[in-house]
DRENDO-1510 file (C-alpha; in Angstrom, 1 decimal, always signed):
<recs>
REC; n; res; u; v; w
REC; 1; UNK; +19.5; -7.9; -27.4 .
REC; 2; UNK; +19.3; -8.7; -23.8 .
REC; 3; UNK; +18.1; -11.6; -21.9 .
REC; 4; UNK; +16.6; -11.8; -18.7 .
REC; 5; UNK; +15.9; -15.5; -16.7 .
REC; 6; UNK; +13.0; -15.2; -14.3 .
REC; 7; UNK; +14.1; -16.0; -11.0 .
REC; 8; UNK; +12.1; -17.3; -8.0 .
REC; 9; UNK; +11.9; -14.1; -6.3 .
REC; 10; UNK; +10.6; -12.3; -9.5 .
REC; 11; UNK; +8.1; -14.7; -10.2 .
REC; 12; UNK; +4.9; -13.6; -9.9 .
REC; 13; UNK; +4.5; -10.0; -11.0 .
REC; 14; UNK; +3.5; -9.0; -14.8 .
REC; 15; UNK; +5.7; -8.5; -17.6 .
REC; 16; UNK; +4.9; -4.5; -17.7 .
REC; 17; UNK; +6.1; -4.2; -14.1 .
REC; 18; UNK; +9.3; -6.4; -14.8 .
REC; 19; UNK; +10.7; -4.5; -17.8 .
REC; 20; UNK; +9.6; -1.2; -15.8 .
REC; 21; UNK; +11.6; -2.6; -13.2 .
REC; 22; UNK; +14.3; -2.6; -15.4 .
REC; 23; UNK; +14.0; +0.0; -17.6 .
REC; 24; UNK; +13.3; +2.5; -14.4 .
REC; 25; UNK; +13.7; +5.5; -16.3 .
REC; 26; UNK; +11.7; +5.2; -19.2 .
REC; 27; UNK; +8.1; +7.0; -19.3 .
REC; 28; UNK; +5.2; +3.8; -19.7 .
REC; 29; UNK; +4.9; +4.9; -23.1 .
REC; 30; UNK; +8.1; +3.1; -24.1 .
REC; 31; UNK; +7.8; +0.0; -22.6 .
REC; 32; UNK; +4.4; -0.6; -24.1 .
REC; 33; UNK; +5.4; +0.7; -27.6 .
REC; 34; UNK; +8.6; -1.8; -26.9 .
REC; 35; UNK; +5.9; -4.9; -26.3 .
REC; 36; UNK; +3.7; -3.4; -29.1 .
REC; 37; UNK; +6.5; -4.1; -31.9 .
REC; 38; UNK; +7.8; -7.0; -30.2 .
REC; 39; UNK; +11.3; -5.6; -29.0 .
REC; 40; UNK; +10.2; -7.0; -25.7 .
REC; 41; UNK; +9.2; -10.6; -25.6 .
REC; 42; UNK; +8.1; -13.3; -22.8 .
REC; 43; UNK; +9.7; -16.9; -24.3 .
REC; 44; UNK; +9.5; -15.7; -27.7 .
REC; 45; UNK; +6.4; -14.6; -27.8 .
REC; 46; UNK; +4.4; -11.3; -28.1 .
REC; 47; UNK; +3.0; -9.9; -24.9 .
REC; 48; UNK; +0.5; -7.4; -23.5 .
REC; 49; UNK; +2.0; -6.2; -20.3 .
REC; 50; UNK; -0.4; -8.5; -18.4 .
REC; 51; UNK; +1.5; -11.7; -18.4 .
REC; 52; UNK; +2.3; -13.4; -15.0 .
REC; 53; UNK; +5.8; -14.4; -15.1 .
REC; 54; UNK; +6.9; -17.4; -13.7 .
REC; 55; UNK; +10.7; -18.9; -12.2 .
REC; 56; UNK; +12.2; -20.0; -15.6 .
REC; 57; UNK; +10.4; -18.0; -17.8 .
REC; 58; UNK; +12.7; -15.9; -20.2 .
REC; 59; UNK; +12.2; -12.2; -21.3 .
REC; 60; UNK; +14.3; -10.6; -23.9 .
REC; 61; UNK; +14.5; -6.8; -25.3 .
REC; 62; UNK; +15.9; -5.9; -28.5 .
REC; 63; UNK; +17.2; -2.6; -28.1 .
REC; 64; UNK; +20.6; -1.1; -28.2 .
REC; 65; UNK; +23.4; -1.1; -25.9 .
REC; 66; UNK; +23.1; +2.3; -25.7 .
REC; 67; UNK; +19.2; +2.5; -25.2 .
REC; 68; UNK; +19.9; -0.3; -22.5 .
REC; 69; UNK; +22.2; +2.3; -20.6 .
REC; 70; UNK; +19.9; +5.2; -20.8 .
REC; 71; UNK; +16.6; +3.4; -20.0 .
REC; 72; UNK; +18.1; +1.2; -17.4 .
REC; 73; UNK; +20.5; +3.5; -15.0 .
REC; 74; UNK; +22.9; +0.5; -15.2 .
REC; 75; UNK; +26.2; +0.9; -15.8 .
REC; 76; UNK; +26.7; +2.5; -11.7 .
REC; 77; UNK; +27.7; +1.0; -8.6 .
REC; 78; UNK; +26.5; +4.0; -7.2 .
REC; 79; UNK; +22.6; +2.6; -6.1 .
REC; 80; UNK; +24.2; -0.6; -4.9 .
REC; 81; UNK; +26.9; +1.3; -2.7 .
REC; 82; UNK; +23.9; +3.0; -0.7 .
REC; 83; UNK; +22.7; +0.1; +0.5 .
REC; 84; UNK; +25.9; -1.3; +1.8 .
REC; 85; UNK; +27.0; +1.8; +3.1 .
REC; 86; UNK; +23.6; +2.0; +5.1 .
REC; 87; UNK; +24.7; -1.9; +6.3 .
REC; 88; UNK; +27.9; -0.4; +6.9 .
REC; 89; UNK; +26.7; +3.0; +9.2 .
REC; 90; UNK; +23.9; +0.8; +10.9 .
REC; 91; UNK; +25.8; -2.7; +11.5 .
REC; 92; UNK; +24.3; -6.2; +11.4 .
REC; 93; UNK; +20.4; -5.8; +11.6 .
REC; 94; UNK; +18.4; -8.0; +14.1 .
REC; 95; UNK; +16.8; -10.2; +12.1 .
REC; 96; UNK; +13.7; -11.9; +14.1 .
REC; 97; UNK; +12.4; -14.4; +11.5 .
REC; 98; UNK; +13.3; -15.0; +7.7 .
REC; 99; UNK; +12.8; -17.5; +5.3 .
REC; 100; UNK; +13.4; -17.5; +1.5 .
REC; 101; UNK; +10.3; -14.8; +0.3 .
REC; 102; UNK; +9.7; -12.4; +4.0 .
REC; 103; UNK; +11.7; -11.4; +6.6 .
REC; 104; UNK; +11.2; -9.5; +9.7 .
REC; 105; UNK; +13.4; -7.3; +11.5 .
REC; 106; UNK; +13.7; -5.2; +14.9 .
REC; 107; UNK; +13.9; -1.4; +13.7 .
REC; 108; UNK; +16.1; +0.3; +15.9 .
REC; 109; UNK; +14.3; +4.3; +17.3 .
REC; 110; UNK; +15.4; +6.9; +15.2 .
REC; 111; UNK; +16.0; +5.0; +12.0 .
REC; 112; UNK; +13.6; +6.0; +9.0 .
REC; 113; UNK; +11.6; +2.7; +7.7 .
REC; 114; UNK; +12.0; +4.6; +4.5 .
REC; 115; UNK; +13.6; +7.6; +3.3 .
REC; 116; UNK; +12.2; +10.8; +2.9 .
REC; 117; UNK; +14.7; +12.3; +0.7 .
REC; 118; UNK; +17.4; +10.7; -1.7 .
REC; 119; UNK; +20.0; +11.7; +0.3 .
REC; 120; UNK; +18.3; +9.8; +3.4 .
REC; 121; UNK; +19.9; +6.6; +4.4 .
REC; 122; UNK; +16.3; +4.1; +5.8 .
REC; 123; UNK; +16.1; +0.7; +7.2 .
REC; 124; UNK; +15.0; -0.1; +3.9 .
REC; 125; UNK; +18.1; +0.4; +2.2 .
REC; 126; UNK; +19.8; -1.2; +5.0 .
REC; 127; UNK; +18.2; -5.0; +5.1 .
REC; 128; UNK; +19.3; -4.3; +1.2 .
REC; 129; UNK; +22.5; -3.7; +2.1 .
REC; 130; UNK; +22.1; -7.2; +4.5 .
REC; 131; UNK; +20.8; -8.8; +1.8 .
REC; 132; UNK; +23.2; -7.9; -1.1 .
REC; 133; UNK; +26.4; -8.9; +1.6 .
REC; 134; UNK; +24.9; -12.1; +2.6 .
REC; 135; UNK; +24.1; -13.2; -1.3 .
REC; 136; UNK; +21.1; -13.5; -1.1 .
REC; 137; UNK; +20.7; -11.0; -4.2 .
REC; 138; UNK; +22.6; -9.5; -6.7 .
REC; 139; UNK; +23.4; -5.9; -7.8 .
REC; 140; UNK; +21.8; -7.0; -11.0 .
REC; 141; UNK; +18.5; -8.6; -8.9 .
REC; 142; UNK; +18.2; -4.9; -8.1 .
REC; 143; UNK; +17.3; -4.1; -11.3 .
REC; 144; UNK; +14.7; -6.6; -12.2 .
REC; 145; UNK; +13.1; -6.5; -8.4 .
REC; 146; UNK; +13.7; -4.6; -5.8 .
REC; 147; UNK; +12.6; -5.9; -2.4 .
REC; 148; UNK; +11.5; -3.6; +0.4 .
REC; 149; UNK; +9.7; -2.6; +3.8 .
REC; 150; UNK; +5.8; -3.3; +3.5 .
REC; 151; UNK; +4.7; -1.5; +6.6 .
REC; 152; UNK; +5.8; +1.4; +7.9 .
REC; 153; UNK; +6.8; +3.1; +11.6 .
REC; 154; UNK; +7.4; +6.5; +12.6 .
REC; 155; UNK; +11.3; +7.1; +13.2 .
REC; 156; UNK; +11.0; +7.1; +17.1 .
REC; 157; UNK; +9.2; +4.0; +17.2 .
REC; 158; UNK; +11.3; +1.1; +17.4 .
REC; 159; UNK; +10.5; -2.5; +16.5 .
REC; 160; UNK; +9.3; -4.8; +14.5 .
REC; 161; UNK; +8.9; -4.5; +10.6 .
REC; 162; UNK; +8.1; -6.5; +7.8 .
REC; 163; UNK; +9.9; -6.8; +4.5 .
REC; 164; UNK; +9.2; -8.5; +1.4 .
REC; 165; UNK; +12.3; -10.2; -0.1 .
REC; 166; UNK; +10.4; -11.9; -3.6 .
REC; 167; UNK; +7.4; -10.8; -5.3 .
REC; 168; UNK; +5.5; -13.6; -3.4 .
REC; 169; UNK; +6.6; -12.4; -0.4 .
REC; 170; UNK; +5.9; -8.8; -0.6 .
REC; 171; UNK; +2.6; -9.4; -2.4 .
REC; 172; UNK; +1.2; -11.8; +0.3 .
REC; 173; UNK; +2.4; -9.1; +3.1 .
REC; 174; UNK; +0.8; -6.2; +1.3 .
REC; 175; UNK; -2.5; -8.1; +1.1 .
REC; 176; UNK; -2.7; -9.6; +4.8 .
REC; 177; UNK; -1.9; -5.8; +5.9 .
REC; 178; UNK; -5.0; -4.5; +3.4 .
REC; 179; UNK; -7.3; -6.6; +4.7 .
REC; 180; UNK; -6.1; -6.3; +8.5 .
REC; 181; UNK; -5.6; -10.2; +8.5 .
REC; 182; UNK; -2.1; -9.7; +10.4 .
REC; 183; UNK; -2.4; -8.8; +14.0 .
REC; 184; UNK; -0.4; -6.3; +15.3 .
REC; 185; UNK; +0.8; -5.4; +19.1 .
REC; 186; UNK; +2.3; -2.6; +20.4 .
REC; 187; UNK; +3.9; -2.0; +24.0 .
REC; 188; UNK; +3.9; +2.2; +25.0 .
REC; 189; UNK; +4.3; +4.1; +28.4 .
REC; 190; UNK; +1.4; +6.7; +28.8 .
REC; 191; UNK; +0.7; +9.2; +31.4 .
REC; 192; UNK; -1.7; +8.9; +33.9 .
REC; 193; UNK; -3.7; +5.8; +35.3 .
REC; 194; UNK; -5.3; +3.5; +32.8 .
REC; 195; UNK; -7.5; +1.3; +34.4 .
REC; 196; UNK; -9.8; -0.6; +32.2 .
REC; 197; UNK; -9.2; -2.0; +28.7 .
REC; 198; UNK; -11.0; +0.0; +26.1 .
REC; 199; UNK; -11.5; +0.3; +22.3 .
REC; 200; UNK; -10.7; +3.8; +20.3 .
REC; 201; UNK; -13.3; +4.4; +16.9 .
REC; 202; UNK; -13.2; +7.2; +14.7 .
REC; 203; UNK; -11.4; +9.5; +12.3 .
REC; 204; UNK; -7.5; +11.1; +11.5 .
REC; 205; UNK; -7.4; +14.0; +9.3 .
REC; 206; UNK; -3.8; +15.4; +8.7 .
REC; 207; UNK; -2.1; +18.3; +8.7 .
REC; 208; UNK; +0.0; +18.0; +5.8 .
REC; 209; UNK; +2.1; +21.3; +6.1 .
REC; 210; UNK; +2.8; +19.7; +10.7 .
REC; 211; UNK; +2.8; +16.5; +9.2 .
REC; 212; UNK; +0.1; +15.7; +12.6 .
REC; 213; UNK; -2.8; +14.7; +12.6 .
REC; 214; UNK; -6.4; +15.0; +14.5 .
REC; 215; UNK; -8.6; +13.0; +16.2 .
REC; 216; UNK; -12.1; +12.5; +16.3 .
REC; 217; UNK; -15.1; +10.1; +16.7 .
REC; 218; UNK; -17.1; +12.2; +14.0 .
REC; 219; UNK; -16.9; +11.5; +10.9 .
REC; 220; UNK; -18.0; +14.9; +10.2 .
REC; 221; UNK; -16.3; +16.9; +12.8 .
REC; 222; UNK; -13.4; +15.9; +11.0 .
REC; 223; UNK; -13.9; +16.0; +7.4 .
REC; 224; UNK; -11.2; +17.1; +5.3 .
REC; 225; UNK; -12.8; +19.8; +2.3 .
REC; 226; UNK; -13.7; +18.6; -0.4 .
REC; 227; UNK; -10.9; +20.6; -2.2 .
REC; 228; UNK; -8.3; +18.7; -0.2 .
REC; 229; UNK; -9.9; +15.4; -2.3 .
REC; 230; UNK; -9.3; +14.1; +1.0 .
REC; 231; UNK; -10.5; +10.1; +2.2 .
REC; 232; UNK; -12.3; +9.4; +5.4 .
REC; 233; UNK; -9.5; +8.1; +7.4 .
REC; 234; UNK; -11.3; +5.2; +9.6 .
REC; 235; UNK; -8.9; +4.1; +12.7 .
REC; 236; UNK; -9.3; +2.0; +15.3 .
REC; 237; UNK; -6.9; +0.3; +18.4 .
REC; 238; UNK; -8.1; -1.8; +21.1 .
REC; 239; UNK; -5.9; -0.7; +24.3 .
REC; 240; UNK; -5.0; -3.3; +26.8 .
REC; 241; UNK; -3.3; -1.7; +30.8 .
REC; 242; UNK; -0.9; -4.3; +32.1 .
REC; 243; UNK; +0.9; -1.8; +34.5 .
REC; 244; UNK; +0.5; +1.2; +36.6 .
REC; 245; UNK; +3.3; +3.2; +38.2 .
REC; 246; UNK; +2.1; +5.5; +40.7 .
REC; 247; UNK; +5.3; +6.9; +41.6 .
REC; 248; UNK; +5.4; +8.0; +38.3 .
REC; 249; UNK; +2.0; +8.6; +36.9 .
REC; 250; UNK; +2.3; +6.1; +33.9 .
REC; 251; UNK; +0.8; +3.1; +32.9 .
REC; 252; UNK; +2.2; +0.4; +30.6 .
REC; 253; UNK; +0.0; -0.7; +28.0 .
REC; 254; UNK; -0.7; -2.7; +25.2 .
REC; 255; UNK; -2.2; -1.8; +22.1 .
REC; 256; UNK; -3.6; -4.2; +19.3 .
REC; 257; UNK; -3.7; -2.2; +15.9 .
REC; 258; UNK; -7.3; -2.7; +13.9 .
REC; 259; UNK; -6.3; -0.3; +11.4 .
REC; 260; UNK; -2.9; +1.4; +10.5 .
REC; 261; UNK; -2.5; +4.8; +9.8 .
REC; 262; UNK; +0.4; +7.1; +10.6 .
REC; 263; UNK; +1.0; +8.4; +14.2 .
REC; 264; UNK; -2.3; +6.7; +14.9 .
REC; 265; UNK; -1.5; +5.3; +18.5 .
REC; 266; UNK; -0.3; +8.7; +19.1 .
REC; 267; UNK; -3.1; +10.8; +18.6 .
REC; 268; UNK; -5.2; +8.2; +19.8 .
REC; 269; UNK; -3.9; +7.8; +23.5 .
REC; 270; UNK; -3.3; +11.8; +23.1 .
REC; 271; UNK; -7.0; +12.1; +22.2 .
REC; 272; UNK; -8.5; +10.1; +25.3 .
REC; 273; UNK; -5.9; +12.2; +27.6 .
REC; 274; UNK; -2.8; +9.3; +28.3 .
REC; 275; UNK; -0.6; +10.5; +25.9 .
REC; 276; UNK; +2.6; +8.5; +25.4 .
REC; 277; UNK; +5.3; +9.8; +27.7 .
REC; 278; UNK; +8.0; +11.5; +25.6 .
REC; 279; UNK; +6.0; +12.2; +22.8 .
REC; 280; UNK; +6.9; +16.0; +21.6 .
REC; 281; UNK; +4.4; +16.3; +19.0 .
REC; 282; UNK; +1.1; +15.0; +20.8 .
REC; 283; UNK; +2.3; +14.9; +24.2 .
REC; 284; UNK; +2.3; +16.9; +27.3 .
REC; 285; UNK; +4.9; +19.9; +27.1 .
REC; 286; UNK; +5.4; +19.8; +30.7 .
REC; 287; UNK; +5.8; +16.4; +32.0 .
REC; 288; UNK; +8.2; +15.5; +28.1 .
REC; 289; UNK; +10.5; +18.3; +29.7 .
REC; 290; UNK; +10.6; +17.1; +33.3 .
REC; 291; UNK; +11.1; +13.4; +32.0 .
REC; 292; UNK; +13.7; +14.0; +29.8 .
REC; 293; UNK; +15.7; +15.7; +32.1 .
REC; 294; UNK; +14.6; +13.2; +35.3 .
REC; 295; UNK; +14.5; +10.0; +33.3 .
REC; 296; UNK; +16.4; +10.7; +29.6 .
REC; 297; UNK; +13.6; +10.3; +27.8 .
REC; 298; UNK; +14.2; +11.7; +24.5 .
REC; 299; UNK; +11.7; +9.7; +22.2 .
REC; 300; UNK; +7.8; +8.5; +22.3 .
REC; 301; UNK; +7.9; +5.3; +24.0 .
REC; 302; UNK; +6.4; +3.3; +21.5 .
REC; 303; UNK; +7.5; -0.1; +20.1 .
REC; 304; UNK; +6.0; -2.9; +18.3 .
REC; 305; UNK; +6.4; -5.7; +19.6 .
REC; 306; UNK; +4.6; -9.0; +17.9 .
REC; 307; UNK; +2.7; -9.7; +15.1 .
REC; 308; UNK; +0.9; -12.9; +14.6 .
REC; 309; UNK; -0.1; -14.4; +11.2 .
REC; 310; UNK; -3.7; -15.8; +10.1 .
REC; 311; UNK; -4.0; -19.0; +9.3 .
REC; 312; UNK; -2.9; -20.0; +5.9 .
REC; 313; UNK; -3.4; -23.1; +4.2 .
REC; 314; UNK; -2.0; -22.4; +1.1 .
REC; 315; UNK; +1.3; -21.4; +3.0 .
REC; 316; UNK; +1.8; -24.0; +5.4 .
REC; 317; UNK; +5.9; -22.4; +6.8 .
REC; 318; UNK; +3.8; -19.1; +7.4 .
REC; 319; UNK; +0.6; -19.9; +8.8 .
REC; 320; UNK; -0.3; -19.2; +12.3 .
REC; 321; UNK; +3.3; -17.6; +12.9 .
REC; 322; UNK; +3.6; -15.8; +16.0 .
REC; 323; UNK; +6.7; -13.2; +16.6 .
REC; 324; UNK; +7.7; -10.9; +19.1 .
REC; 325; UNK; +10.6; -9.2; +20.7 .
REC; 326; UNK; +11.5; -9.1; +24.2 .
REC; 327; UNK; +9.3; -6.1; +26.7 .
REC; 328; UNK; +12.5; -3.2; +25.6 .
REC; 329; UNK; +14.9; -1.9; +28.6 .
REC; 330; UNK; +13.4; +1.6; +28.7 .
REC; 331; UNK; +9.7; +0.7; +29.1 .
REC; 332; UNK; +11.2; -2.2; +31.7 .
REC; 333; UNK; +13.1; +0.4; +34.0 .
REC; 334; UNK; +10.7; +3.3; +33.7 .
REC; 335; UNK; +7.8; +1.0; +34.9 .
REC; 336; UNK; +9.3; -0.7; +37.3 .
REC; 337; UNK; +12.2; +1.2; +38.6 .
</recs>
């Protein structure tokens, strides 16, 4: 038999998710014949799958050491090795604000938020790697809840991410991003003269195969087919100038996020013709090749730079929370130099 003690930061998701948690490798199937015939049990008692746990509550599985083992994964230091080596390859990270359920960190350009393969090494398996050194968690935390990024940028935009550390914290950050509660700014160089603040409406489709996306205002222009099973992808930024160079043809700008869909800043300054100045896959051939030999730009300048939290009542320490990072050096010298 083993026991588990429901800690604060695995309080509040259901009892299916928890033992799926731990049992990682098992198909659903088990874990609900498991709760079926009571081998798995919430305080001593027969569950459904749909229990909300809470800190203190205790689950226990009667299965075999050996079942345990297969089910599980555990038994390997190999997982939690990953994550300090990525702490190790990446050093400290620049932890911007954290309390005991979120954290938000300053993602270095060039970093994955999350991996694409499983040989990848992500930012998310580096704040693990923070968290697992600084005690915050355990390697056997890991297997009952694993904490992670809740919103995503492209590897060559730096910045600021968010990351759930409990099942409080990641649900509450899930749902403020899903209902566009949490305001996000970016700061980006674009070429050519932007003079006027402006709003960008319409629709992304994406290119699966260029991993790229389109742009347009139609809804029906851009349609994906209906064999694709595709969703209307609905985007919208609000773009704010704040600095011209003329030396230079760029503008600095700011750019408030209504929606958040991948390389949607991108295509949409790209779309309106100020693409972002280093931007290989939706920006100007020409003047990219000129700047990175000129200047050394070798990525899209594109970084987010503050978020600010709604107003929340219910959660006094986050409500209202404002955080940014400093304008970075390579928008600084390129604008003003």
């Amino acid at each position: 038999m083993k026991e588990f003690s429901v800690n604060k930061a695995e309080a509040g998701q259901s009892t299916f998710k928890f033992f799926k948690r731990i049992f990682k490798n098992a198909p659903d199937s088990f874990i609900y014949k498991m709760m079926r015939r009571k081998n798995f049990v919430l305080n001593d008692s027969k569950i459904t799958g749909k229990e909300v746990l809470k800190e203190g509550d205790v689950l226990k599985a009667y299965i075999s050491d050996d079942t345990f083992l297969m089910f599980s994964g555990a038994g390997s230091n190999g997982e939690t090795d990953i994550y300090l080596n990525a702490l190790s390859r990446f050093g400290e990270p620049d932890i911007i604000f954290e309390n005991e359920d979120i954290l938000i960190f300053d993602k270095p350009v060039g970093m994955l938020t999350q991996k694409a393969s499983e040989k990848d090494l992500s930012a998310n398996e580096w704040i693990i790697g923070y968290l697992l050194k600084k005690g915050s968690i355990t390697t056997g935390d890991l297997i009952k809840f694993k904490p992670s990024v809740c919103n995503r940028l492209d590897r060559n935009t730096g910045g600021l991410v968010l990351f759930g550390k409990t099942v409080k914290g990641t649900n509450l950050l899930n749902a403020m991003l899903r209902d566009r509660t949490l305001d996000k700014y970016y700061l980006s160089l674009c070429f050519g003269e932007v003079t006027d603040r402006f709003e960008i409406k319409g629709y992304l489709e994406k290119d699966e195969r260029a991993n790229k996306v389109s742009f347009s205002e139609d809804k029906k222009e851009n349609a994906l087919s209906d064999d694709k099973k595709a969703k209307d992808s609905y985007t919208e930024s609000v773009i704010i100038p704040l600095k011209y160079n003329p030396d230079k043809d760029m503008t600095e700008v700011s750019v408030k996020l209504i929606t958040g869909k991948p390389h949607q800043i991108r295509a949409h300054l790209a779309a309106v013709g100020h693409p972002i100045v280093g931007d290989e896959k939706y920006g100007d051939t020409a003047k990219n090749a000129e700047y990175k030999g000129k200047f050394s730009v070798r990525h899209q300048i594109l970084y987010c730079v503050r978020v600010v939290f709604p107003d929340m009542p219910d959660v006094p320490e986050l409500s209202g929370l404002d955080v940014s990072i400093t304008t970075p050096d390579i928008i600084d010298k390129l604008i003003n130099d």
